[in-house]
mmCIF file of the N, C-alpha and C atoms, coordinates in Angstrom:
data_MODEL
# 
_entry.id   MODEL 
# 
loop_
_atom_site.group_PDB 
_atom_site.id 
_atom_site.type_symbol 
_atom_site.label_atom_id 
_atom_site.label_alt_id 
_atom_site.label_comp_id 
_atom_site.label_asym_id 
_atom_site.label_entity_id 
_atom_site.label_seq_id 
_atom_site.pdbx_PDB_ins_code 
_atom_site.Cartn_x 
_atom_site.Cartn_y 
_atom_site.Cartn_z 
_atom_site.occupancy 
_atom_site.B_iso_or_equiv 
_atom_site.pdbx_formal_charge 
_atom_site.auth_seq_id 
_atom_site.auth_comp_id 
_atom_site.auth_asym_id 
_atom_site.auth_atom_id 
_atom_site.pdbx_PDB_model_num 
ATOM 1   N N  . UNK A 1 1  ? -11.323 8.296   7.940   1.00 0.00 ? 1  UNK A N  1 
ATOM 2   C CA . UNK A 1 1  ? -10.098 9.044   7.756   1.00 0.00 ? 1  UNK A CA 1 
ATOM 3   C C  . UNK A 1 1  ? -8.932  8.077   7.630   1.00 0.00 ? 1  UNK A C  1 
ATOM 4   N N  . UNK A 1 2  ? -8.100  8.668   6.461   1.00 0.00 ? 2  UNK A N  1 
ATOM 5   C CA . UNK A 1 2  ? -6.889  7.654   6.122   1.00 0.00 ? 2  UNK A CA 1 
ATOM 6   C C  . UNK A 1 2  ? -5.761  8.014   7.592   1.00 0.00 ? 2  UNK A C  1 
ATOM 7   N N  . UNK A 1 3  ? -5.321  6.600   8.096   1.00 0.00 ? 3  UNK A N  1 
ATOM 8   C CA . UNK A 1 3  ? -4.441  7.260   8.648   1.00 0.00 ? 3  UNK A CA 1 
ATOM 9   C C  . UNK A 1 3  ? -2.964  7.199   8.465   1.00 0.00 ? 3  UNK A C  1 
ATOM 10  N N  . UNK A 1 4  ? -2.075  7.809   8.244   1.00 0.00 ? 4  UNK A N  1 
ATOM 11  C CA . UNK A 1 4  ? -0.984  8.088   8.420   1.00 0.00 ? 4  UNK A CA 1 
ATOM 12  C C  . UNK A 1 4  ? 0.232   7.666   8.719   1.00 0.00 ? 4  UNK A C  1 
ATOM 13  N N  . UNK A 1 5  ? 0.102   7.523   10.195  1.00 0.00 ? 5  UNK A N  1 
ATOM 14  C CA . UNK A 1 5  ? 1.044   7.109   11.510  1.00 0.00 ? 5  UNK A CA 1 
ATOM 15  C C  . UNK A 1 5  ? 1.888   5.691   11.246  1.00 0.00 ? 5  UNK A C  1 
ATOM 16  N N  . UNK A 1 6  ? 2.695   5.730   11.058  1.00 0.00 ? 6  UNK A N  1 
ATOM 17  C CA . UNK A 1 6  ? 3.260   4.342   10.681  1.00 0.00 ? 6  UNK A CA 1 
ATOM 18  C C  . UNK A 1 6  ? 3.047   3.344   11.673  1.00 0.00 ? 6  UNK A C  1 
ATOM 19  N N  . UNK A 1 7  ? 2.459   1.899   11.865  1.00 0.00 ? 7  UNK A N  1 
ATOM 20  C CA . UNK A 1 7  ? 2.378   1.090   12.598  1.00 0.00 ? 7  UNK A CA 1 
ATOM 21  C C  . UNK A 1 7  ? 2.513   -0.284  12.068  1.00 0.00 ? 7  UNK A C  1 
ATOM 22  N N  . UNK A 1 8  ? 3.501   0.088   11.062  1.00 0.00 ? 8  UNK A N  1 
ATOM 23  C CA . UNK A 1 8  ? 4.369   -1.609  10.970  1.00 0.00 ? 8  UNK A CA 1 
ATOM 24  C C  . UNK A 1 8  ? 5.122   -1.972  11.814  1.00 0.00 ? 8  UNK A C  1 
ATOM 25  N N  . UNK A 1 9  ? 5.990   -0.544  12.609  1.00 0.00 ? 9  UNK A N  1 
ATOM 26  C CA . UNK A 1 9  ? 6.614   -0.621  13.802  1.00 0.00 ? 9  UNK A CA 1 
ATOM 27  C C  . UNK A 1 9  ? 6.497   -1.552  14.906  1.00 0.00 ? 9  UNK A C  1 
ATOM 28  N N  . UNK A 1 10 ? 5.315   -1.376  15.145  1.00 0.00 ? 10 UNK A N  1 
ATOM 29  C CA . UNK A 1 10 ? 4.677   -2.020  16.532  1.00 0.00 ? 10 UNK A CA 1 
ATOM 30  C C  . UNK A 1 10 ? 4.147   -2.921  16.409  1.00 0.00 ? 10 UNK A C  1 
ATOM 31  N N  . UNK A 1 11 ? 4.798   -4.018  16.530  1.00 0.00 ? 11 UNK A N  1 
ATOM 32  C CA . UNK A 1 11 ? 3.981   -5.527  15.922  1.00 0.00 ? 11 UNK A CA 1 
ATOM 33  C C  . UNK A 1 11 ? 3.210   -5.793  17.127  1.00 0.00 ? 11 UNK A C  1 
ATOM 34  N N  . UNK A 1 12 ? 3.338   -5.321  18.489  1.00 0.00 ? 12 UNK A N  1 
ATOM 35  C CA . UNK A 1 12 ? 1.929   -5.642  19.473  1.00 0.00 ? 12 UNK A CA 1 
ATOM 36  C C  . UNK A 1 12 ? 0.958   -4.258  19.500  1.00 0.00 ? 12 UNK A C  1 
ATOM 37  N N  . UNK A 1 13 ? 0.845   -3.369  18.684  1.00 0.00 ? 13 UNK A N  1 
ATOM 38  C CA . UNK A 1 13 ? -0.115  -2.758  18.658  1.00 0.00 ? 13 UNK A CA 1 
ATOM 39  C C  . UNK A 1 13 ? -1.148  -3.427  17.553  1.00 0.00 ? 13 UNK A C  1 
ATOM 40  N N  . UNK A 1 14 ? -2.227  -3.270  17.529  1.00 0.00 ? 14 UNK A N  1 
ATOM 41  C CA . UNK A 1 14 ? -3.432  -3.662  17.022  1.00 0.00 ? 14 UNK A CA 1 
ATOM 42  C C  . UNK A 1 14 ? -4.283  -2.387  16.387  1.00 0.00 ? 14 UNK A C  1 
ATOM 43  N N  . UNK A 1 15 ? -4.507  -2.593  15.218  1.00 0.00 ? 15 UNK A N  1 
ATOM 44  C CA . UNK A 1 15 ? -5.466  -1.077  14.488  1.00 0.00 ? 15 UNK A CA 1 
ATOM 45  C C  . UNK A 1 15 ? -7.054  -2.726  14.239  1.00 0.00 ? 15 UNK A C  1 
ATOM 46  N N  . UNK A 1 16 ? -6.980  -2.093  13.080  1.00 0.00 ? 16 UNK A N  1 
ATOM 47  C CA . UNK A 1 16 ? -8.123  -3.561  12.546  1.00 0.00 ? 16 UNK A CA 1 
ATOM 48  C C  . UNK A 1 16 ? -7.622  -4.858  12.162  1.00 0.00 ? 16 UNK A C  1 
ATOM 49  N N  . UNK A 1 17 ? -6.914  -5.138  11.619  1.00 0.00 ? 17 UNK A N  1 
ATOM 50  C CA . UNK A 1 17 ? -5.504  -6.473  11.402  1.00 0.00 ? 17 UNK A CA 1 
ATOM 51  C C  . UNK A 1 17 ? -3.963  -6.146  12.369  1.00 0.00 ? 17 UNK A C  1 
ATOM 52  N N  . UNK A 1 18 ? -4.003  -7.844  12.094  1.00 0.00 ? 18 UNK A N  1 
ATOM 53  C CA . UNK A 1 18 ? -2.346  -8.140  12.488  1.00 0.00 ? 18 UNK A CA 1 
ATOM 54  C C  . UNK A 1 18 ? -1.343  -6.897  11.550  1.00 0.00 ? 18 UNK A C  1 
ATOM 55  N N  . UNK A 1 19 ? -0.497  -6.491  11.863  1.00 0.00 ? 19 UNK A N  1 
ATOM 56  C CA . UNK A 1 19 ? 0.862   -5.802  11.045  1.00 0.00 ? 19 UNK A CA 1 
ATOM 57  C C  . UNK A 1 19 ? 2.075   -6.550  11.661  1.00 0.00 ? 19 UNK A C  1 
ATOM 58  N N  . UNK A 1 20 ? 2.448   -7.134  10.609  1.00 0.00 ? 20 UNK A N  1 
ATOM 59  C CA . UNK A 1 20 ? 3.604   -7.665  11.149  1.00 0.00 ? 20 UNK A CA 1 
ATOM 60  C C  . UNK A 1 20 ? 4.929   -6.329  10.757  1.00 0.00 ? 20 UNK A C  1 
ATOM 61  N N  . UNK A 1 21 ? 6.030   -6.384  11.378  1.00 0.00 ? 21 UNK A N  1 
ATOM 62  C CA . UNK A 1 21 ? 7.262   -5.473  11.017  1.00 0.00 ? 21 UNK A CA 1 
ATOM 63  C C  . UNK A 1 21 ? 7.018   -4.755  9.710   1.00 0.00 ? 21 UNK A C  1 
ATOM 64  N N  . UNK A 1 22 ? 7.630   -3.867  9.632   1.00 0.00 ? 22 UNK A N  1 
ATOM 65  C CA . UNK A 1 22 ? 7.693   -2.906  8.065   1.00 0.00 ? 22 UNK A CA 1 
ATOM 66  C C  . UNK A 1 22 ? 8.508   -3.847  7.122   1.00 0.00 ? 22 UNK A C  1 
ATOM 67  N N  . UNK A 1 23 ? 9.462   -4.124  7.484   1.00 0.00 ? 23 UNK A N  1 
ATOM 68  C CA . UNK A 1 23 ? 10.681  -4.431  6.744   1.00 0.00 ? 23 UNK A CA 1 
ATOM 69  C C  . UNK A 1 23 ? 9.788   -5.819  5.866   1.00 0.00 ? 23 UNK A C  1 
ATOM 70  N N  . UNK A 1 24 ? 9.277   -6.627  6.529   1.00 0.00 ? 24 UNK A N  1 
ATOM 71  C CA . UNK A 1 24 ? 8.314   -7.981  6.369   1.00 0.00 ? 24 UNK A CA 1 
ATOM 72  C C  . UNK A 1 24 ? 7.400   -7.423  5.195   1.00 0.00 ? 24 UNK A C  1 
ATOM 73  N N  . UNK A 1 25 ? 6.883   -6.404  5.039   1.00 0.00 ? 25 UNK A N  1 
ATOM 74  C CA . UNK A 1 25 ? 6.489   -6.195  4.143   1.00 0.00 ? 25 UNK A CA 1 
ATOM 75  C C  . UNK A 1 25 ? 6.773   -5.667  2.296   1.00 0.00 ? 25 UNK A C  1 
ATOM 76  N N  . UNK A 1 26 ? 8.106   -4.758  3.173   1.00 0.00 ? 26 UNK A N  1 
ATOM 77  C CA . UNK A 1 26 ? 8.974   -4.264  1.870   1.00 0.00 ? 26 UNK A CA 1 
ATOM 78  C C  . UNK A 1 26 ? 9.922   -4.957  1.358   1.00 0.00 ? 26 UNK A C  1 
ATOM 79  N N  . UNK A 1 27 ? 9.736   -6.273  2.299   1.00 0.00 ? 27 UNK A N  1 
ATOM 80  C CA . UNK A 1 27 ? 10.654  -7.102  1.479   1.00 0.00 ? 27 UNK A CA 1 
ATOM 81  C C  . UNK A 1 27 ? 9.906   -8.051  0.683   1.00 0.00 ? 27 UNK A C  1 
ATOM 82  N N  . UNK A 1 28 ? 8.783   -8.167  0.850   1.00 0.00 ? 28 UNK A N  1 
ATOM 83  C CA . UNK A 1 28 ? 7.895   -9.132  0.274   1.00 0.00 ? 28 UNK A CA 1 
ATOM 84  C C  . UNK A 1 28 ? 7.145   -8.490  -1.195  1.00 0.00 ? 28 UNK A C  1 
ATOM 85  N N  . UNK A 1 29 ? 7.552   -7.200  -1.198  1.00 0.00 ? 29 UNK A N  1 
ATOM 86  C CA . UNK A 1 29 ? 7.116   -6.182  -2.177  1.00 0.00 ? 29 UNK A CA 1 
ATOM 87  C C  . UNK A 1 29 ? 8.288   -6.457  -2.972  1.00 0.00 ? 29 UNK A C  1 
ATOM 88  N N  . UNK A 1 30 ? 9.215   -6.347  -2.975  1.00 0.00 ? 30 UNK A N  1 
ATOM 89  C CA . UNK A 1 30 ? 10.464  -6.000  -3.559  1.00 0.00 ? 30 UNK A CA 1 
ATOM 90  C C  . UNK A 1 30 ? 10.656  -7.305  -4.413  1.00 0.00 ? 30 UNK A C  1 
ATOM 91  N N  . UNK A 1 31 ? 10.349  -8.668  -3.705  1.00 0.00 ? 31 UNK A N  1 
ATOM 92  C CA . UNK A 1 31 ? 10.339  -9.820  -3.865  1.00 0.00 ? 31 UNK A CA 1 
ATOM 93  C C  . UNK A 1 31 ? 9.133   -9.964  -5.176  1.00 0.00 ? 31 UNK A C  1 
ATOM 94  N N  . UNK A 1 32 ? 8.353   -9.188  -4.969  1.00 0.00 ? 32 UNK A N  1 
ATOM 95  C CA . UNK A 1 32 ? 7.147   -9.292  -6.121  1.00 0.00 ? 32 UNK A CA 1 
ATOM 96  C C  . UNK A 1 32 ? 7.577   -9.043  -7.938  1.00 0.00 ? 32 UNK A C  1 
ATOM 97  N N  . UNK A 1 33 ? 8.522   -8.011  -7.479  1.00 0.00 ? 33 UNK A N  1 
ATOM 98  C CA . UNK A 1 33 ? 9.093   -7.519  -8.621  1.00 0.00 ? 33 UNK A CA 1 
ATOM 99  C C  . UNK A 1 33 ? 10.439  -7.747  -9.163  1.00 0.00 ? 33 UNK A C  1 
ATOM 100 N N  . UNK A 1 34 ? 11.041  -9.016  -8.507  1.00 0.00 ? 34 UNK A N  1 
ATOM 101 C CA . UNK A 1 34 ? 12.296  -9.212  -8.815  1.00 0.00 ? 34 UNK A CA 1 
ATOM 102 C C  . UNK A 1 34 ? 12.095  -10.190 -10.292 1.00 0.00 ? 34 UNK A C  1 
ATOM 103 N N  . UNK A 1 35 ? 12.954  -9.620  -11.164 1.00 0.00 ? 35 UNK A N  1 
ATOM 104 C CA . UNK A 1 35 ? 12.691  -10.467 -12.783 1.00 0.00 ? 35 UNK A CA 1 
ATOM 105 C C  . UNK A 1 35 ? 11.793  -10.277 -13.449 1.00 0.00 ? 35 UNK A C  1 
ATOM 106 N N  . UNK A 1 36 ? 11.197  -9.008  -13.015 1.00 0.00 ? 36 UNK A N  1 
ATOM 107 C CA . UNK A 1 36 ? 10.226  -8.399  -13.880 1.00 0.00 ? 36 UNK A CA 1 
ATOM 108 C C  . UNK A 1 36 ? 11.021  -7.181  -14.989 1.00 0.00 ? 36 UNK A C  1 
ATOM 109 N N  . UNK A 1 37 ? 10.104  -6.803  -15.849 1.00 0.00 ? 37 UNK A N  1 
ATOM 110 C CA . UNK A 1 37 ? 10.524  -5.792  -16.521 1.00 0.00 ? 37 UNK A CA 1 
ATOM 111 C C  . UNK A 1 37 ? 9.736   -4.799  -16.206 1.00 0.00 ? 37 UNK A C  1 
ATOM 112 N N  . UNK A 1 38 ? 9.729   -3.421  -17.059 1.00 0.00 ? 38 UNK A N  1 
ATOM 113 C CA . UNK A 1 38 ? 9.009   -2.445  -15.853 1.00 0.00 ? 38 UNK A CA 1 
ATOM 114 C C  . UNK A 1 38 ? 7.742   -2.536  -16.364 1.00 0.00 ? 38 UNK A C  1 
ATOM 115 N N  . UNK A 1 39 ? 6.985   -3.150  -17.470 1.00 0.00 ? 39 UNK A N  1 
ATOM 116 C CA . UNK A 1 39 ? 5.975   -3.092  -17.550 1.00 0.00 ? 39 UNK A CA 1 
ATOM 117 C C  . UNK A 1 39 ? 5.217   -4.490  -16.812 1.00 0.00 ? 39 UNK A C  1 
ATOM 118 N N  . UNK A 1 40 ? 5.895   -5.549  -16.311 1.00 0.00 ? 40 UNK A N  1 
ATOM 119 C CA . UNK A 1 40 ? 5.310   -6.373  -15.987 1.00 0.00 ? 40 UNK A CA 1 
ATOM 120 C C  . UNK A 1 40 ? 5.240   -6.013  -14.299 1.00 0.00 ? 40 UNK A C  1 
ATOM 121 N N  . UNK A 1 41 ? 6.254   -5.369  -14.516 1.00 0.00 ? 41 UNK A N  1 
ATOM 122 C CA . UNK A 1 41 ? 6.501   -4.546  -12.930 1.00 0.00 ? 41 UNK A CA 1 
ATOM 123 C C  . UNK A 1 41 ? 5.201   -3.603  -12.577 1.00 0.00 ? 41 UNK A C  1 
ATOM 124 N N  . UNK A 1 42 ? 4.744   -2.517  -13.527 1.00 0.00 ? 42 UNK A N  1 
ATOM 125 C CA . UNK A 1 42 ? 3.763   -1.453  -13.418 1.00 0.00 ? 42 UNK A CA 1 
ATOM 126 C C  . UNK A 1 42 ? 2.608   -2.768  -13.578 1.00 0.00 ? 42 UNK A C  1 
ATOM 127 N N  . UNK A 1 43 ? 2.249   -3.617  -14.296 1.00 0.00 ? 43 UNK A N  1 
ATOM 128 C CA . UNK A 1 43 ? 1.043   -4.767  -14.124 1.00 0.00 ? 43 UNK A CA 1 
ATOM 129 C C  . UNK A 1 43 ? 1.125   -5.051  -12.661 1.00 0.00 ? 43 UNK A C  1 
ATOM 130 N N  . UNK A 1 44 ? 1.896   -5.437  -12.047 1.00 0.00 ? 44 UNK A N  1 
ATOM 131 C CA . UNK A 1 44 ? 1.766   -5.615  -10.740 1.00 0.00 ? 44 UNK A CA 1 
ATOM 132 C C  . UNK A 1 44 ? 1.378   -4.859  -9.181  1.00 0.00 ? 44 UNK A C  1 
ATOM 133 N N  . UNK A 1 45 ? 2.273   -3.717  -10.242 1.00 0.00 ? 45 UNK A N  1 
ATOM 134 C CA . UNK A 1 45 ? 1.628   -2.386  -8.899  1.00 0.00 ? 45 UNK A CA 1 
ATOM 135 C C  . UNK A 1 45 ? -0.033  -2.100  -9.090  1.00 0.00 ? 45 UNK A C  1 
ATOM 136 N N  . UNK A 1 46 ? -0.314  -2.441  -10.351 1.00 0.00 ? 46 UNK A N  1 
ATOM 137 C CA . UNK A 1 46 ? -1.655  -1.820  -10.744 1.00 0.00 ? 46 UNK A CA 1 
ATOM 138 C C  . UNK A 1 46 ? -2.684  -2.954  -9.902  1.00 0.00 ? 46 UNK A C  1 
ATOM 139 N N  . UNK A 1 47 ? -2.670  -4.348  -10.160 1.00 0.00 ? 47 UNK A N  1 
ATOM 140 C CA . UNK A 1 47 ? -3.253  -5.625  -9.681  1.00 0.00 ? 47 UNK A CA 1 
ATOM 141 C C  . UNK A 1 47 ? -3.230  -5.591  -8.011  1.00 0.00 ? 47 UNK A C  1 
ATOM 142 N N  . UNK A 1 48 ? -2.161  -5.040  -7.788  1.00 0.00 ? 48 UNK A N  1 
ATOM 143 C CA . UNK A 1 48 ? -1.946  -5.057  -6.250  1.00 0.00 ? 48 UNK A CA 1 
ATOM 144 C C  . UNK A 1 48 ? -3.044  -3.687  -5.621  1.00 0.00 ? 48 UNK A C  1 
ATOM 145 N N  . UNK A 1 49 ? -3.095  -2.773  -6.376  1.00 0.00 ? 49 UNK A N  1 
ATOM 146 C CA . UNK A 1 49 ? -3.471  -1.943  -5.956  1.00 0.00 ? 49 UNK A CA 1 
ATOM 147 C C  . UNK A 1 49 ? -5.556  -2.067  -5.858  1.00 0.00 ? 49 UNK A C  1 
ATOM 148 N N  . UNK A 1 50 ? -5.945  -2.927  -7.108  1.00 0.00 ? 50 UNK A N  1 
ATOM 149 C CA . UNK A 1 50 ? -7.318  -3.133  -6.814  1.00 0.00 ? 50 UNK A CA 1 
ATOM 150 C C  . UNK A 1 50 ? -7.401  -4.312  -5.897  1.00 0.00 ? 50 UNK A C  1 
ATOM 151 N N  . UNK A 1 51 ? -6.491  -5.164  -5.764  1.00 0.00 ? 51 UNK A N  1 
ATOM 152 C CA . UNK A 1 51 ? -6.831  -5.976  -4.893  1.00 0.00 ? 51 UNK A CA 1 
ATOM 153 C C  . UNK A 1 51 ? -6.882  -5.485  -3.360  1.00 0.00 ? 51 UNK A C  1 
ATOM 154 N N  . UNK A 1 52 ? -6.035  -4.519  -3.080  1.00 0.00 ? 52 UNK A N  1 
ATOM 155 C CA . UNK A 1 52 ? -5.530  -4.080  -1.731  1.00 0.00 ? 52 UNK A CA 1 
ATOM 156 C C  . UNK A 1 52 ? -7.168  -3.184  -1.592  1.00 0.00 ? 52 UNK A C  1 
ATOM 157 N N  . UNK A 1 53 ? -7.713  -2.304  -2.533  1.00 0.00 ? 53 UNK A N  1 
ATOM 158 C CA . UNK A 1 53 ? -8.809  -1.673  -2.800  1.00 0.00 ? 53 UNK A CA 1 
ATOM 159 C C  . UNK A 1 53 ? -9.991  -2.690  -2.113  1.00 0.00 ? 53 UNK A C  1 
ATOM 160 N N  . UNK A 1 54 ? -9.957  -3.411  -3.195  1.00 0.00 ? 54 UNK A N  1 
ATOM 161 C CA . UNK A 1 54 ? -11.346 -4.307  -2.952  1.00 0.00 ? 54 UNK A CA 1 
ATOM 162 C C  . UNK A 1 54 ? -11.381 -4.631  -1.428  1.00 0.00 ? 54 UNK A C  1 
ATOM 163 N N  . UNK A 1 55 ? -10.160 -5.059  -1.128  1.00 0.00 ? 55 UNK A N  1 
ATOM 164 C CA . UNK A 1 55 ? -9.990  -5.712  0.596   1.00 0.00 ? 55 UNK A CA 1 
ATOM 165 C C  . UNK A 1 55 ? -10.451 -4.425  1.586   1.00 0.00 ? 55 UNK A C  1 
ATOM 166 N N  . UNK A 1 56 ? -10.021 -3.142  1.554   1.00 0.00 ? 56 UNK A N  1 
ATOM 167 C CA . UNK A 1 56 ? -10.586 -2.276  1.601   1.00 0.00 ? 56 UNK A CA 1 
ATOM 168 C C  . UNK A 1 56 ? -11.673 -2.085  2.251   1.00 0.00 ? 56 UNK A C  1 
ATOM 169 N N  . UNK A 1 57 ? -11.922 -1.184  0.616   1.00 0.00 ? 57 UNK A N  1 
ATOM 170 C CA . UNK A 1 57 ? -13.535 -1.771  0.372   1.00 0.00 ? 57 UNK A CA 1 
ATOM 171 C C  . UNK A 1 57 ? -14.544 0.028   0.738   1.00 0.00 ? 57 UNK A C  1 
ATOM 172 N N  . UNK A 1 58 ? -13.662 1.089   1.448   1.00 0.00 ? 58 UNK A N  1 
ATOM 173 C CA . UNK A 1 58 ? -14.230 2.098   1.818   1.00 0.00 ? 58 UNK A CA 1 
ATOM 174 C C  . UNK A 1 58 ? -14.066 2.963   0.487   1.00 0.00 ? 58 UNK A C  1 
ATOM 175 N N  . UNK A 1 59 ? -15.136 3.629   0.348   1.00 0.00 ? 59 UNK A N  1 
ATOM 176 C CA . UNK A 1 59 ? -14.735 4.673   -0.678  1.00 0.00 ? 59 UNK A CA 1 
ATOM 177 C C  . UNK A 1 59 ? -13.993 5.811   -0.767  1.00 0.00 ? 59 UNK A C  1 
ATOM 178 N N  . UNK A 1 60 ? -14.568 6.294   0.622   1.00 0.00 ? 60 UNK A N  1 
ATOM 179 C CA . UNK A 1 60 ? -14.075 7.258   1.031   1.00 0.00 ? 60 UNK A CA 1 
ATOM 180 C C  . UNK A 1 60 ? -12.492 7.467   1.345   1.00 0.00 ? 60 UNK A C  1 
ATOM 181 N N  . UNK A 1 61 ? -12.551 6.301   1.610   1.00 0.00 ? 61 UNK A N  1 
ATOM 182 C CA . UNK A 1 61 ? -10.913 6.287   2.561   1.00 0.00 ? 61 UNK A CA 1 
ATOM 183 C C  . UNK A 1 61 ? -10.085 6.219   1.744   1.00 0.00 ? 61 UNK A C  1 
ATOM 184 N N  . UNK A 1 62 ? -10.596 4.941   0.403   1.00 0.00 ? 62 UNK A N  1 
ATOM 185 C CA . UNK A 1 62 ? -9.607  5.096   -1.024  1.00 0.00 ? 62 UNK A CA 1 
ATOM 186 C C  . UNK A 1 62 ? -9.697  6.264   -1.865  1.00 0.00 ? 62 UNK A C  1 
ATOM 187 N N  . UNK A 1 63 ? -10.515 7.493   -1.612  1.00 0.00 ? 63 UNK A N  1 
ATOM 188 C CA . UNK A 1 63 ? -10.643 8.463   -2.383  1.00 0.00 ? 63 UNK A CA 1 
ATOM 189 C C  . UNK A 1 63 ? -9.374  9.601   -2.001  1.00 0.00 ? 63 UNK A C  1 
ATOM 190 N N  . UNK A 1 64 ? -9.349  9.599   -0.799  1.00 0.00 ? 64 UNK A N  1 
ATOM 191 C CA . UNK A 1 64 ? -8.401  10.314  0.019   1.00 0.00 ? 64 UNK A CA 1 
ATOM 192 C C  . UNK A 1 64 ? -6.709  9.657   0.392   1.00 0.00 ? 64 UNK A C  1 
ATOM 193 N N  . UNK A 1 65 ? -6.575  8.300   -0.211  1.00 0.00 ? 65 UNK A N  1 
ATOM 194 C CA . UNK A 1 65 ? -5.414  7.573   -0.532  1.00 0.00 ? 65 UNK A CA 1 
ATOM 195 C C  . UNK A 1 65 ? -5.312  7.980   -1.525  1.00 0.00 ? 65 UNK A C  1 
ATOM 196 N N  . UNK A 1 66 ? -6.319  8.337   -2.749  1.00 0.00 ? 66 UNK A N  1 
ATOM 197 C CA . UNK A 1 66 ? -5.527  8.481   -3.995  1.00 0.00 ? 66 UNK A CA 1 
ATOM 198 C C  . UNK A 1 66 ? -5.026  9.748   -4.168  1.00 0.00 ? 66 UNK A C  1 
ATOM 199 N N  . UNK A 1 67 ? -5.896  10.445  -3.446  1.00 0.00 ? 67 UNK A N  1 
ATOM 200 C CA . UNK A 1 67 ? -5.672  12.247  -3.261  1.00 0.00 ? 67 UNK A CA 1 
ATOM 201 C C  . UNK A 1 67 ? -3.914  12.713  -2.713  1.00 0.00 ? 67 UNK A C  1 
ATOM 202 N N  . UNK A 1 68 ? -3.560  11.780  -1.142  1.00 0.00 ? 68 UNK A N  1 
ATOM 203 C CA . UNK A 1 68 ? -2.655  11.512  -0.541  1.00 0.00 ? 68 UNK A CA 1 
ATOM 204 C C  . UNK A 1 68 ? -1.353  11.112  -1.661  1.00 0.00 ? 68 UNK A C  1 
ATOM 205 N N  . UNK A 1 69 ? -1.741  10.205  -2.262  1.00 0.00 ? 69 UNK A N  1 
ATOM 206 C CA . UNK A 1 69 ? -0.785  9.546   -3.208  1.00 0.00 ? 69 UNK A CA 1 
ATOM 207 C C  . UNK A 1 69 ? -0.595  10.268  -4.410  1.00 0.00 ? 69 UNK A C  1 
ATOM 208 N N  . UNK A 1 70 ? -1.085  11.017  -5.210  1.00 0.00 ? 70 UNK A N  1 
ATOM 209 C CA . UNK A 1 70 ? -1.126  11.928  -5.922  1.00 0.00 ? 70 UNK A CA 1 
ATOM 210 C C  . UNK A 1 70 ? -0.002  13.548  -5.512  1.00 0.00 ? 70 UNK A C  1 
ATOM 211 N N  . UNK A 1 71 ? -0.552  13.762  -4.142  1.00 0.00 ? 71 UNK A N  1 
ATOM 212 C CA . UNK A 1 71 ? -0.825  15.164  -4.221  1.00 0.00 ? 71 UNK A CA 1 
ATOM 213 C C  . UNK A 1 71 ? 0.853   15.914  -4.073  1.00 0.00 ? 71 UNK A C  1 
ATOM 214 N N  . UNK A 1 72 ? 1.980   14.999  -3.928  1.00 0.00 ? 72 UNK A N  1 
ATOM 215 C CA . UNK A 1 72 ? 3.178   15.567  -4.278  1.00 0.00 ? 72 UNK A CA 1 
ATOM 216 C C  . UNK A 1 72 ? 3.820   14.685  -5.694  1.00 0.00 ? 72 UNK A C  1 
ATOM 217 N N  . UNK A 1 73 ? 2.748   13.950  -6.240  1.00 0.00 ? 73 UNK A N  1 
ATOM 218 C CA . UNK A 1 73 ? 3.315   13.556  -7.336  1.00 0.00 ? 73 UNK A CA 1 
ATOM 219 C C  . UNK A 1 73 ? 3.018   14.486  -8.583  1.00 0.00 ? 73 UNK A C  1 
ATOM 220 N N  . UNK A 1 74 ? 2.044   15.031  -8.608  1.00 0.00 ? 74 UNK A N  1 
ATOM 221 C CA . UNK A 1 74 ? 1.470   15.418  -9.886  1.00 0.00 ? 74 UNK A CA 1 
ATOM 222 C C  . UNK A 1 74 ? 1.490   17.445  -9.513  1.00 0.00 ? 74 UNK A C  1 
ATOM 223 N N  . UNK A 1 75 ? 2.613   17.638  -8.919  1.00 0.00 ? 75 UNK A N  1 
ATOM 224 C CA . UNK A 1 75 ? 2.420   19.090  -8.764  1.00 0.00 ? 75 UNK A CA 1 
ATOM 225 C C  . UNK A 1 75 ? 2.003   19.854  -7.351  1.00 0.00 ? 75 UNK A C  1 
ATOM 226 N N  . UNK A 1 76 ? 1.232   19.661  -6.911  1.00 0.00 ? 76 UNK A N  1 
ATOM 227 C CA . UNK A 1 76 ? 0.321   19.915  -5.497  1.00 0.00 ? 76 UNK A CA 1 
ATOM 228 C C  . UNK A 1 76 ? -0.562  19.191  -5.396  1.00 0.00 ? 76 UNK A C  1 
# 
């Protein structure tokens, strides 16, 4: 089960990896795409996204991320 609960928050809580702060991350995102154009921009979200996959690695769990990620984008 995908979970939810935000825990970039809590840099001494522990799930399966380290999380360092939220912000540490969205800034390092933001940083990915600075001087891009939007298609070199959308290449990147796409690359990031099988790599983050592969690391992964559950089927299940990415089946129900994409469901999650979808399901107020495309209508219901």
């Amino acid at each position: 089960m995908l979970t939810l609960e935000y825990h970039f928050n809590e840099p001494n809580a522990r799930a399966f990896y380290w999380y360092e702060p939220g912000d540490a991350f969205y800034e390092a995102l933001i940083e990915a795409h600075r001087d891009l154009d939007e298609e070199q921009s959308a290449l990147v979200n796409a690359r990031l996204v099988l790599l983050l996959a592969n690391h992964i690695g559950d089927v299940d769990l990415l089946r129900e991320a994409i469901r999650l990620a979808r399901e107020d984008v495309a209508g219901g």
